[in-house]
C-alpha positions, 0 to 999 in steps of 0.5 A, spaced: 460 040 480 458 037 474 461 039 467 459 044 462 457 039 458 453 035 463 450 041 464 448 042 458 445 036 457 440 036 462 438 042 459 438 040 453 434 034 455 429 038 457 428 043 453 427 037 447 422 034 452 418 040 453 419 042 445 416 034 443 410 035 448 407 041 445 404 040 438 404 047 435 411 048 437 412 042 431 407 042 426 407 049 424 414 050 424 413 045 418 406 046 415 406 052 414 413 054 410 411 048 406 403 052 404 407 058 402 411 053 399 405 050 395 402 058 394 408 061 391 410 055 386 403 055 383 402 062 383 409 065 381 412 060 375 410 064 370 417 068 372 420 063 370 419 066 363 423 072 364 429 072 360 434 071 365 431 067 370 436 062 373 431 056 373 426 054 368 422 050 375 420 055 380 421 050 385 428 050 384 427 057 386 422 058 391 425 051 396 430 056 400 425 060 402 422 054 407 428 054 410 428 061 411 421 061 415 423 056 418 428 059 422 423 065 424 419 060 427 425 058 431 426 064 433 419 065 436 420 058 439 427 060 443 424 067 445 418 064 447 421 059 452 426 062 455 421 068 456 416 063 460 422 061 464 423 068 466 416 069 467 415 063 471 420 065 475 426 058 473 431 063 472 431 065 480 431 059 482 436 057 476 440 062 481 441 058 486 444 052 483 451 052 481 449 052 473 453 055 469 449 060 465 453 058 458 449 051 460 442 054 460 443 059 453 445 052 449 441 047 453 435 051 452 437 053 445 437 044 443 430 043 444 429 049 438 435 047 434 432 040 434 426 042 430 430 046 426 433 040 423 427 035 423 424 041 419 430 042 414 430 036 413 422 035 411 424 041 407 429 037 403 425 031 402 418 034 400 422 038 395 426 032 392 419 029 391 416 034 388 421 034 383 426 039 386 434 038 382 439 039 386 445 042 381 450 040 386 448 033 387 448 029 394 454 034 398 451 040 395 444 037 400 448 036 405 451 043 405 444 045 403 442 042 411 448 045 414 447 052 412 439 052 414 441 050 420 446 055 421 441 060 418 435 057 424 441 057 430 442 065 428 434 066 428 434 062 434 439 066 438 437 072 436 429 070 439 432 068 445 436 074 445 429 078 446 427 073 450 432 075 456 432 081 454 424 082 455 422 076 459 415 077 456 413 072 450 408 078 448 415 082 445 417 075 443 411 074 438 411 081 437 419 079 433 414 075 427 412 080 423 419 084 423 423 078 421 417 076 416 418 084 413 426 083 412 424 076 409 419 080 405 424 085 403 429 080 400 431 076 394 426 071 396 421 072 390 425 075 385 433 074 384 436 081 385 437 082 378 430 082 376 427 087 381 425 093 377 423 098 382 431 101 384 429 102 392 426 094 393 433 092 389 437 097 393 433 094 400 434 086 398 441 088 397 443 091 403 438 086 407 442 080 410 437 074 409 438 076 401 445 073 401 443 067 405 437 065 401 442 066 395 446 060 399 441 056 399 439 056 393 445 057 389 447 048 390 440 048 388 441 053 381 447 053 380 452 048 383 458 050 387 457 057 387 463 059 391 462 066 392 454 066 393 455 060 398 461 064 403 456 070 403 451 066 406 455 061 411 459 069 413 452 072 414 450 067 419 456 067 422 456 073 424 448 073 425 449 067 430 455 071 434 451 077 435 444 073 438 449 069 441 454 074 444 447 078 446 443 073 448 449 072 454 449 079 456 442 079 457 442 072 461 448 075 465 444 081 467 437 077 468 441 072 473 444 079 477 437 082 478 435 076 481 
């Protein structure tokens, strides 16, 4: 029996293939978040006026929220894949085979995360030429790349966790607009501080993709903001153990209906 990590190689290898071979699997995940990106900063700059604004560059501000979109497409991504191997029946025959169903859940989550990754770091080199300053200079980029790809690995598990759970790409689709929605009803627009109505203000502070947007943005704004970025690595932490975590019972219970 081959090793684990063989295991998840091969699935790796060919979760990346299949993710390579599809172009609306690459382009949009990256073309997208950049459009709004372009939206936002040319339409919201005026923001920066407001006394107590972090930043006098909208960008500086606006950057986390690519890598925030980016990982909703992930999400979809990771649900819609192994919702396909449900419905065209891999799983049943995956059954058959000695594979250990840890292998197939980080197999199938490589081709995913690898777009991710590349997106973060288009994210990254856009803004940098576009005039984006990172206070943290060169490491804070670097945590800056960790914690989106945390951040994307969390949406991703948390996708792939409805994806076995269904075994439908349409419920998988059907995760977009509920993720845009908390995204919509965070920090993305406006810091928290600034929100003058007191239920969206209540609502971004208790909605967990504020304080990883705020991590992501504090090595941009603020430098070594200590408490801002242990806020965002714990909230995706803790995101990605849940998607993980249910993601794996429902691989164990897909496999045992087989």
């Amino acid at each position: 029996m081959k090793t684990l990590l063989a295991q998840v190689g091969e699935m790796a290898r060919r979760s990346v293939t299949q993710t390579l071979r599809q172009p609306a699997l690459l382009i949009p995940p990256i073309l997208f978040p950049l459009c709004l990106l372009a939206v936002n900063v040319g339409g919201l700059d005026a923001a920066t006026k407001l006394p107590g604004f972090p930043t006098d560059n909208y960008l500086n501000f606006a950057i986390a929220i690519p890598f925030m979109q980016g990982a909703l497409f992930a999400s979809i991504n990771a649900g819609s894949s192994l919702a396909r191997d449900v419905e065209t029946g891999f799983l049943k025959r995956l059954a058959l085979t000695p594979m250990q169903r840890s292998a197939l859940l980080l197999g199938n989550l490589a081709g995913v995360m690898t777009v991710a990754a590349l997106a973060s770091l288009v994210y990254l080199a856009v803004g940098l030429a576009a005039g984006l300053h990172l206070d943290a200079g060169v490491g804070g980029g670097l945590v800056l790349i960790v914690l989106a790809f945390l951040v994307a690995l969390a949406f991703a598990s948390l996708g792939a966790w409805v994806g076995l759970r269904a075994g439908s790409g349409e419920a998988v689709q059907g995760l977009f607009p509920v993720f845009f929605v908390f995204l919509f009803l965070s920090s993305q627009a406006l810091p928290r501080p600034l929100i003058e109505q007191d239920w969206f203000r209540t609502i971004a502070t208790w909605n967990p993709v504020s304080y990883m947007l705020e991590g992501i943005r504090s090595v941009v704004i603020t430098g070594w903001d200590q408490v801002a970025l242990e806020r965002g690595f714990a909230v995706a932490i803790v995101l990605c153990v849940i998607g993980i975590f249910g993601a794996s019972r429902a691989l164990q219970t897909r496999l045992v209906r087989t």
